[in-house]
Residue frames relative to the residue before (quaternion, step in Angstrom):
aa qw qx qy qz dx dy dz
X 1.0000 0.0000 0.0000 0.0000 0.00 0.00 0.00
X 0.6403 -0.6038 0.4404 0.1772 3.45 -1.13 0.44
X 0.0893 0.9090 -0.4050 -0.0420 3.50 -0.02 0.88
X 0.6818 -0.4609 0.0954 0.5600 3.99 -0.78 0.30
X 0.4249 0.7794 -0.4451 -0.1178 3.26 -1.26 -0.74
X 0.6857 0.2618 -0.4010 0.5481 3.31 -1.20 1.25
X 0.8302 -0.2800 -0.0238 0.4815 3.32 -0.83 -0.89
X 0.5700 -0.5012 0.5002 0.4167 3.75 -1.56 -0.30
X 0.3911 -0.6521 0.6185 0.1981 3.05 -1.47 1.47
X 0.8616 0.1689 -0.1254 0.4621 3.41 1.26 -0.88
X 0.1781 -0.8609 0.4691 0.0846 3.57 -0.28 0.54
X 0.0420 -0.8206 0.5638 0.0839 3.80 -0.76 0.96
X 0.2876 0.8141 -0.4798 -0.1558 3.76 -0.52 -0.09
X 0.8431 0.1962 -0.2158 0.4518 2.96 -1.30 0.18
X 0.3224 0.7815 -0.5329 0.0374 3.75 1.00 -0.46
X 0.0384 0.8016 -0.5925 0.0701 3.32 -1.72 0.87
X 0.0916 0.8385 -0.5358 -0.0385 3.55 0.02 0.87
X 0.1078 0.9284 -0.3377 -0.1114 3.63 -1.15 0.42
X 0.4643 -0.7921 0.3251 0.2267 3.31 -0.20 0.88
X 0.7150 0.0675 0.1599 0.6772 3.24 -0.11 0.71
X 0.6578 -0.2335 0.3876 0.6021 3.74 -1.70 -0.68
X 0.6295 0.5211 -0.5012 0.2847 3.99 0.15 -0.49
X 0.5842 -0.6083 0.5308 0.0835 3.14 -1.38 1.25
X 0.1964 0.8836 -0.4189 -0.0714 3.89 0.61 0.00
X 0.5171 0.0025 -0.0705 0.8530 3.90 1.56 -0.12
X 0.2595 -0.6934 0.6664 -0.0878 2.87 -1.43 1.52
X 0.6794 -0.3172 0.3570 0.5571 4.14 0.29 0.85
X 0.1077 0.8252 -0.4369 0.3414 3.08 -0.18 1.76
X 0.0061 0.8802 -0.4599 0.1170 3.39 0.57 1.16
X 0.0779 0.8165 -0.5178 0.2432 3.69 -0.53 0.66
X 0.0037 -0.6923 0.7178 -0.0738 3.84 -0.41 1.14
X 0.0412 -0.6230 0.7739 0.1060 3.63 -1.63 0.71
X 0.4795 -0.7486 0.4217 0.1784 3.49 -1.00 0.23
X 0.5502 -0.5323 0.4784 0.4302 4.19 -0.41 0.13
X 0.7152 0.4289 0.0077 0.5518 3.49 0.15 1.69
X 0.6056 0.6570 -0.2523 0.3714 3.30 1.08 -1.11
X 0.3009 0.6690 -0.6749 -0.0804 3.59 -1.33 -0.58
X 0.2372 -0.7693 0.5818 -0.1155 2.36 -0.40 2.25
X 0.0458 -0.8208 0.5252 0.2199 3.85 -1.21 0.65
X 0.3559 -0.7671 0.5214 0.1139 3.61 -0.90 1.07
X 0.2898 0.8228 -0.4577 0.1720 3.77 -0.29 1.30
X 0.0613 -0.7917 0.5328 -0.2924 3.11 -1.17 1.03
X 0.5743 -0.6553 0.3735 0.3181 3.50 -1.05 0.47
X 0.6420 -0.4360 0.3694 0.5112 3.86 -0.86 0.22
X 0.7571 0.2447 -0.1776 0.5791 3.95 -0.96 0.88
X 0.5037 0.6696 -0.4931 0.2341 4.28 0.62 0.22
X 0.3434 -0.7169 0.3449 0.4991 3.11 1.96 -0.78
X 0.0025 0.7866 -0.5585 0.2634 3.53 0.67 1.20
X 0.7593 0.3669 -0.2041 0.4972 3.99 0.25 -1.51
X 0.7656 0.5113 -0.2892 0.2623 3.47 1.20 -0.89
X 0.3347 0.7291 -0.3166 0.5061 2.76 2.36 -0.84
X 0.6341 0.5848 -0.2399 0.4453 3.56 0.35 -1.53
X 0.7696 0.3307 -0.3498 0.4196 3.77 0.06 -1.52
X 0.4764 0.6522 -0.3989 0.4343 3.95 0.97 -1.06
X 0.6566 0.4734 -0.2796 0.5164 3.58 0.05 -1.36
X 0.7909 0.4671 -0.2640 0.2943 3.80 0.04 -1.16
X 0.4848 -0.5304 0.5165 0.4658 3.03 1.20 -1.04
X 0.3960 0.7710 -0.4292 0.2541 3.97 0.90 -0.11
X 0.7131 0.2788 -0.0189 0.6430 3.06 0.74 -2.39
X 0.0243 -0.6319 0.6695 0.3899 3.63 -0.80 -0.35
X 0.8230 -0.4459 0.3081 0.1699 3.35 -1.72 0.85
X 0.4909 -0.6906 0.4565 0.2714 3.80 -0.54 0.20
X 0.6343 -0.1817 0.3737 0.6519 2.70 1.25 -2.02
X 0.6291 0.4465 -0.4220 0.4762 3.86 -1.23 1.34
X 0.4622 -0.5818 0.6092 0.2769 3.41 -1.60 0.34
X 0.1496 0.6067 -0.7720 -0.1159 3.05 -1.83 0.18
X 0.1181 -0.8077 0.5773 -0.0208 3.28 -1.36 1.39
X 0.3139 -0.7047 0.6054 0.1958 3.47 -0.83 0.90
X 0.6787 -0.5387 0.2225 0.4468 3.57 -0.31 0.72
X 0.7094 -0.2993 -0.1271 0.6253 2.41 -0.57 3.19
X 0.7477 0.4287 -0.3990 0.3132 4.25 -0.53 -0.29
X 0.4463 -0.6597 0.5485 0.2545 3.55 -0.55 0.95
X 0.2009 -0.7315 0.6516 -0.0017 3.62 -1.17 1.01
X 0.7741 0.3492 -0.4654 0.2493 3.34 1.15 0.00
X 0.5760 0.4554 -0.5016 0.4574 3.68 -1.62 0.71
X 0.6226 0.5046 -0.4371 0.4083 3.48 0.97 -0.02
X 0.5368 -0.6162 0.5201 0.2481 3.69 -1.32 0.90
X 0.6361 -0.5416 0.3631 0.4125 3.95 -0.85 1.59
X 0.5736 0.4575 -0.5047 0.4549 4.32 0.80 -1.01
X 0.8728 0.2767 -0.3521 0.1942 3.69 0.03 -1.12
X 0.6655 0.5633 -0.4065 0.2728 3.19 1.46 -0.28
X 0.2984 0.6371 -0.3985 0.5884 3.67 2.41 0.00
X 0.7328 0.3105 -0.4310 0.4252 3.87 0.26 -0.44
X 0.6585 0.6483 -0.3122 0.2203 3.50 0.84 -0.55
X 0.4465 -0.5730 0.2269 0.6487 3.11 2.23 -0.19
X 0.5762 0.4143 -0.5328 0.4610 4.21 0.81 0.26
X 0.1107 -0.7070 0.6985 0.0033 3.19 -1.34 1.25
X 0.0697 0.8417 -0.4706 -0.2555 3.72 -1.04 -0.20
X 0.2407 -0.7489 0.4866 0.3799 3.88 -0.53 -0.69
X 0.6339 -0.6733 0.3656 0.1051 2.65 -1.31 0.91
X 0.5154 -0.5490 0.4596 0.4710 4.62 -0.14 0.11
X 0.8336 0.1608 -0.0394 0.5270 3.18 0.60 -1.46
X 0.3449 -0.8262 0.3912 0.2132 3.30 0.15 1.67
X 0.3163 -0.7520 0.5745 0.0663 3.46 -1.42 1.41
X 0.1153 0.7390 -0.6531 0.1186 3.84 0.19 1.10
X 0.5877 -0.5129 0.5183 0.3506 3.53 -2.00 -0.24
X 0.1775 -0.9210 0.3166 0.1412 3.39 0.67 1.16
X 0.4914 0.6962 -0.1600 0.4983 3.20 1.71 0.56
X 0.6274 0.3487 -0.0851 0.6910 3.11 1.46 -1.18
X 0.6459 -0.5103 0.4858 0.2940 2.73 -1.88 0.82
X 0.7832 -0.2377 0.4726 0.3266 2.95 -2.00 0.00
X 0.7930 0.4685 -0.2105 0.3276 3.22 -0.10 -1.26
X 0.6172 0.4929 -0.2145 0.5746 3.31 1.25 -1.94
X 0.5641 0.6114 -0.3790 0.4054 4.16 0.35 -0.26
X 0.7310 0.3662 -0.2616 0.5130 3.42 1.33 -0.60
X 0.6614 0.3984 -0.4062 0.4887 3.26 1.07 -1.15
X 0.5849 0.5321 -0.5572 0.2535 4.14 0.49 -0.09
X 0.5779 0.6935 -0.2362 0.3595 3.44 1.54 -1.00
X 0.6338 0.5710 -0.1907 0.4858 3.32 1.61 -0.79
X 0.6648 0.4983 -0.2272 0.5081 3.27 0.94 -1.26
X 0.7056 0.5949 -0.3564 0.1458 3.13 0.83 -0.95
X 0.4078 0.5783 -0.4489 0.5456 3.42 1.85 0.43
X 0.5438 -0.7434 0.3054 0.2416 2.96 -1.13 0.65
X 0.6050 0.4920 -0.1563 0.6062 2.91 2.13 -1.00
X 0.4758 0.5295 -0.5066 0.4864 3.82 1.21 0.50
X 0.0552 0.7858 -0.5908 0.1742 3.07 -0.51 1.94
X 0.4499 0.8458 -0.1600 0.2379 3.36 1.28 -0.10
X 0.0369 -0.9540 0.2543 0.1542 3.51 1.38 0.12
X 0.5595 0.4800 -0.2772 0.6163 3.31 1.55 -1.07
X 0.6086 0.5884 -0.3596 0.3926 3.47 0.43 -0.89
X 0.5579 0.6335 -0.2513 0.4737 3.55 0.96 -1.60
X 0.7246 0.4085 -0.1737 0.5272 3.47 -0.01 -2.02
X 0.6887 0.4899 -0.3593 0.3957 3.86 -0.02 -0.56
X 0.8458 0.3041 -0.2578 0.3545 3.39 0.48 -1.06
X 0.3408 0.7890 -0.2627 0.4387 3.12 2.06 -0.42
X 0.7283 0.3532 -0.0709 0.5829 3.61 1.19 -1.51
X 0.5684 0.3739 -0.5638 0.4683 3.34 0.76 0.10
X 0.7855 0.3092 -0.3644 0.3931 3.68 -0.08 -1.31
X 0.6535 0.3143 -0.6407 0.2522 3.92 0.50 0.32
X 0.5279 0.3839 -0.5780 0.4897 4.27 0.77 -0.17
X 0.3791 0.6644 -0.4676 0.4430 3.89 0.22 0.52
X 0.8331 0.0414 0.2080 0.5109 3.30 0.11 -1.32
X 0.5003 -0.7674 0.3822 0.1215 3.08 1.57 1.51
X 0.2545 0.7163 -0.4568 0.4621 3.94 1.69 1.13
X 0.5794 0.7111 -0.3651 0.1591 3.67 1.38 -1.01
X 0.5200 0.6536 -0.2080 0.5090 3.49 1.40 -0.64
X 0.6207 0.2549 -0.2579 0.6952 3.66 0.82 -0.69
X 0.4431 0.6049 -0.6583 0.0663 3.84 -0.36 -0.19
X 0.6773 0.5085 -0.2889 0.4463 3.79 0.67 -0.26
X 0.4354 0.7432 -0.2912 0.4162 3.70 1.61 -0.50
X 0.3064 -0.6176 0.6621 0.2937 3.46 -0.57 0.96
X 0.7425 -0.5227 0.3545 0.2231 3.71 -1.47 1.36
X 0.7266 0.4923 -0.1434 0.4574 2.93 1.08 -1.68
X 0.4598 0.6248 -0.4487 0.4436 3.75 1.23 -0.06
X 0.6280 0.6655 -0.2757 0.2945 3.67 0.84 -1.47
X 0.5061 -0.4705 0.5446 0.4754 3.84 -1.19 0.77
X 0.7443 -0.1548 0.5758 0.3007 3.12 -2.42 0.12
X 0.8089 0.2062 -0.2233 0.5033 3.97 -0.07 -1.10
X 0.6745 0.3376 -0.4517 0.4764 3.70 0.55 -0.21
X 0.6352 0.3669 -0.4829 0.4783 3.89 0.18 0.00
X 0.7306 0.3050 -0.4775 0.3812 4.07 0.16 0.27
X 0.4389 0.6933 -0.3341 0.4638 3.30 1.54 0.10
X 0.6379 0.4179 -0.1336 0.6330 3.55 0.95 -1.28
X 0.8068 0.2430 -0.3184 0.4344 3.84 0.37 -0.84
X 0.4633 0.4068 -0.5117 0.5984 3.87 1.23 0.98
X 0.6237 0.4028 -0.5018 0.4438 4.05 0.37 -0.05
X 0.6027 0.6156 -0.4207 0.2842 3.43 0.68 -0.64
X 0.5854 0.5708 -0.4193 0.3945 3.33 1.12 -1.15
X 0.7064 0.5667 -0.2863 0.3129 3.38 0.68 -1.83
X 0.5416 0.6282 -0.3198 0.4579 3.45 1.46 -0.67
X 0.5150 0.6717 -0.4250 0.3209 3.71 1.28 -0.28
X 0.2912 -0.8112 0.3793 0.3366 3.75 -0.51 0.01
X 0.5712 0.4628 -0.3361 0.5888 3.59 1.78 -0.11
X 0.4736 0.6878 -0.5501 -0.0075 3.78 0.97 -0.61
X 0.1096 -0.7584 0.6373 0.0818 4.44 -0.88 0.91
X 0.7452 0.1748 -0.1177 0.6327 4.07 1.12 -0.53
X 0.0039 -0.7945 0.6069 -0.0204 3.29 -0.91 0.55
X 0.3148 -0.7572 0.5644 0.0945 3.94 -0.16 1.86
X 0.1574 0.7210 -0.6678 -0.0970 3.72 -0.55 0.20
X 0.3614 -0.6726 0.6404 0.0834 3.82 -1.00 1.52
X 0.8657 -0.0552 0.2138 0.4492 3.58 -0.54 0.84
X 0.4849 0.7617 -0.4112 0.1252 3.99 0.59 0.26
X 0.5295 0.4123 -0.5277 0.5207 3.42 1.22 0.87
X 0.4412 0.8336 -0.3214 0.0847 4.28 0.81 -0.28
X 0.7917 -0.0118 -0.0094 0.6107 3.46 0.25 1.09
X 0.5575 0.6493 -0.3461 0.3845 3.69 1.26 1.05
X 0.4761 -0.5950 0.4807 0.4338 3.64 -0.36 0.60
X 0.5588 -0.6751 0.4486 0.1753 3.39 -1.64 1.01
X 0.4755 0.4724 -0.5771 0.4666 3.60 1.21 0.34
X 0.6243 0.4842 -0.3861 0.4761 4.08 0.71 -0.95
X 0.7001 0.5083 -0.4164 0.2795 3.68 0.61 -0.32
X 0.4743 0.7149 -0.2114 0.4683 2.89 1.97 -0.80
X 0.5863 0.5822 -0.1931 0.5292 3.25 0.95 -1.36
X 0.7270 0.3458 -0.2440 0.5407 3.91 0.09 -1.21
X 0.6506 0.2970 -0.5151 0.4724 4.16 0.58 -0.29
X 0.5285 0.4970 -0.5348 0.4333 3.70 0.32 -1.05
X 0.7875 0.4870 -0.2550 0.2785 3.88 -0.04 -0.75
X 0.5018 0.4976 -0.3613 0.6083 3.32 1.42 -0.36
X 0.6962 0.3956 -0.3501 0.4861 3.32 0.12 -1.78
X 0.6111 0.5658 -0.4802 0.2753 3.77 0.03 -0.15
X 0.8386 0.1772 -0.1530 0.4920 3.21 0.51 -1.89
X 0.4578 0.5611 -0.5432 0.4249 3.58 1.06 0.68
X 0.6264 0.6006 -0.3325 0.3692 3.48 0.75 -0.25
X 0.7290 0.5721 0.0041 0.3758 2.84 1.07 -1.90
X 0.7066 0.4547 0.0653 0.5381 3.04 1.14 -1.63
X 0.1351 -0.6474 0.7068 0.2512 3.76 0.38 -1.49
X 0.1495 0.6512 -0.6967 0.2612 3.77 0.67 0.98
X 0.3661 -0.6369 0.6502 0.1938 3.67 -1.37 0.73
X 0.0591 0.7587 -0.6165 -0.2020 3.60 -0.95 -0.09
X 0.0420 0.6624 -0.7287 -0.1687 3.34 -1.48 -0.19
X 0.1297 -0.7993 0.5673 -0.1500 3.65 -0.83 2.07
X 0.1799 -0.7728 0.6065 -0.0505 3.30 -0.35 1.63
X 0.0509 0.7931 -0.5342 0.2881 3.20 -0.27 1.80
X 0.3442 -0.5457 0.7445 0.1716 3.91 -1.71 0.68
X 0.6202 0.5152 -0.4387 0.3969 3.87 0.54 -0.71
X 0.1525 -0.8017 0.5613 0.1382 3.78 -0.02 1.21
X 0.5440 0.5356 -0.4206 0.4902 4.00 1.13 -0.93
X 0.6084 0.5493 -0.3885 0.4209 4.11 0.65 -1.01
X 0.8150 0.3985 -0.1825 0.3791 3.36 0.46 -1.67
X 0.5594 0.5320 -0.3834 0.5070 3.61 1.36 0.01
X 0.5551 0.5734 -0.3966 0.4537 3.89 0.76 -0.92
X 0.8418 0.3150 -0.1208 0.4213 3.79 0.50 -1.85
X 0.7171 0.5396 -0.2241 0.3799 3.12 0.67 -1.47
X 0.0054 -0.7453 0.6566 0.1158 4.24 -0.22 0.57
X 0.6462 0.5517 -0.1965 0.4894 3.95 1.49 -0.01
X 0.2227 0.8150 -0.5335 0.0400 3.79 -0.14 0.15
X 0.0634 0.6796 -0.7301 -0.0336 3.66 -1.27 0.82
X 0.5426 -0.5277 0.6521 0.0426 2.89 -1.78 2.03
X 0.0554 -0.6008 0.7975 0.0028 3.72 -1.10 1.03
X 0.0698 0.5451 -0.8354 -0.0037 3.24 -1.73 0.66
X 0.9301 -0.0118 0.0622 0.3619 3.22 -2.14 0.78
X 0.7399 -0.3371 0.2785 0.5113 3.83 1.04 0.65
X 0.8591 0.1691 -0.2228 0.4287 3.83 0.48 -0.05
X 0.4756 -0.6477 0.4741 0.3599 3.41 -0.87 0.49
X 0.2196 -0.7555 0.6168 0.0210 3.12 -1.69 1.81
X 0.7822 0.0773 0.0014 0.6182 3.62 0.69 -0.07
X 0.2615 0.6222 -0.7352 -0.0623 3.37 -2.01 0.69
X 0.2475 0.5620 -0.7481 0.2517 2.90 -2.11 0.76
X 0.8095 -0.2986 0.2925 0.4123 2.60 -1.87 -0.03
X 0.8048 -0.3771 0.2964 0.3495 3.55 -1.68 0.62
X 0.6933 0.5846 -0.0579 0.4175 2.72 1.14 -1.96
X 0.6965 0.5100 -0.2036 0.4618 3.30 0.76 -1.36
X 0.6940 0.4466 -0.3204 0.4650 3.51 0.74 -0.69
X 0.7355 0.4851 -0.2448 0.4048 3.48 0.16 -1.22
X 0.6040 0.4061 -0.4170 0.5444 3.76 1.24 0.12
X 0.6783 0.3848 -0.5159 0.3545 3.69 0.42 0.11
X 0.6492 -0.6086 0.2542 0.3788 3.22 -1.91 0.98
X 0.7288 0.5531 -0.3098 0.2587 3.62 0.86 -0.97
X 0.5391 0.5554 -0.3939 0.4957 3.71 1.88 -0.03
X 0.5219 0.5692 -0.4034 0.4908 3.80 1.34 -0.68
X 0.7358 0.4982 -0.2820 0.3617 3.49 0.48 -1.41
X 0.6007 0.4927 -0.4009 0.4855 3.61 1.12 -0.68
X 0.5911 0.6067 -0.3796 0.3721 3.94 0.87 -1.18
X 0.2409 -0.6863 0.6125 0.3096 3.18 1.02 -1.54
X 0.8048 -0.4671 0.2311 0.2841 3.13 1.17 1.11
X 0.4263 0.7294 -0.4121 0.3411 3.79 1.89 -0.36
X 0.6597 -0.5442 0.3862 0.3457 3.41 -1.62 0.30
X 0.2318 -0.7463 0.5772 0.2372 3.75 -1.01 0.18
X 0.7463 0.5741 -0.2238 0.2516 3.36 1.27 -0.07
């Protein structure tokens, strides 16, 4: 897998977002590199999703920078900062639950403005569905698809972007049969290979986030308590104490 170096593709500082009196990211700093697959983990309520919405363009920020290589992202609306090459997905997968299968990718494509390319479109479309063994549903209205085949299809879309450089995934192995999980690593490890796609994959799947992730930041209660390797983290005492002691294996 691809790992950081030199400069940051992404930059966080100081981030801080709050709700009310409620602290929800608490000065949050965080570089991933050009390349990266970074893995973001933590207990239910650490501020993982919110981390996520901030990046996107959801929450705007309290207070802090985020830069998409060197370019400020905040005040920008989730389309421009998706046009800028940061894309994410969503837990509860957002497809065109009407349209087919197929028409879900070619909207993802178009959805650049300068993706004018139709053959191009249709080609790469058919590779990643005999890819991800989707090729059989391509004609299936979206909304027909299991739970694991719609977050499958709404992670191909991204890849289906032509500028994608960072790619947020929110939970994308949760509540899915392990052949589709298979499917969604084979795909990362692909267009991270292929491409230099960055990720950053907020995940409970600790066996997943060891395989991809050679990076890991520990959120606790909004701020970041540990990074390193998988390995490295999950042996100190104050990440155990936050788990309450849970397996890592």
């Amino acid at each position: 897998m691809a790992r950081s170096g030199g400069m940051a593709l992404l930059e966080i500082r100081d981030l801080i977002k709050r709700f009310g009196g409620v602290s929800a990211i608490d000065r949050v700093n965080l570089d991933v590199g050009p390349g990266e697959i970074r893995g973001i983990i933590g207990p239910n309520g650490a501020g993982k999703t919110t981390l996520i919405n901030l990046i996107s363009g959801i929450y705007p920020p309290t207070a802090g920078t985020i830069l998409l290589d060197g370019h400020s992202l905040i005040g920008l609306q989730p389309y421009q900062i998706a046009r800028s090459g940061l894309l994410r997905s969503f837990q509860v997968c957002r497809l065109f639950g009407n349209m087919s299968v197929f028409e879900n990718l070619m909207v993802s494509y178009f959805a650049e403005p300068r993706s004018r390319q139709p053959a191009e479109a249709t080609a790469q479309a058919r590779q990643f569905l005999d890819l991800t063994r989707l090729a059989p549903l391509a004609d299936r209205p979206a909304k027909s698809l299991s739970g694991g085949q719609r977050a499958l299809l709404q992670i191909v879309c991204g890849f289906m972007a032509t500028h994608l450089r960072c790619y947020v995934l929110d939970e994308p192995f949760a509540g899915i049969n392990p052949t589709i999980k298979d499917s969604i690593v084979e795909l990362i490890e692909q267009e991270n290979r292929s491409h230099g796609t960055a990720f950053i994959i907020v995940s409970h799947e600790m066996a997943i986030v060891r395989r991809l992730c050679h990076r890991v930041t520990v959120m606790i209660e909004g701020h970041v308590l540990a990074e390193g390797t998988l390995d490295e983290v999950v042996a100190r005492e104050d990440v155990i104490g936050a788990y309450l002691g849970r397996s890592w294996t």
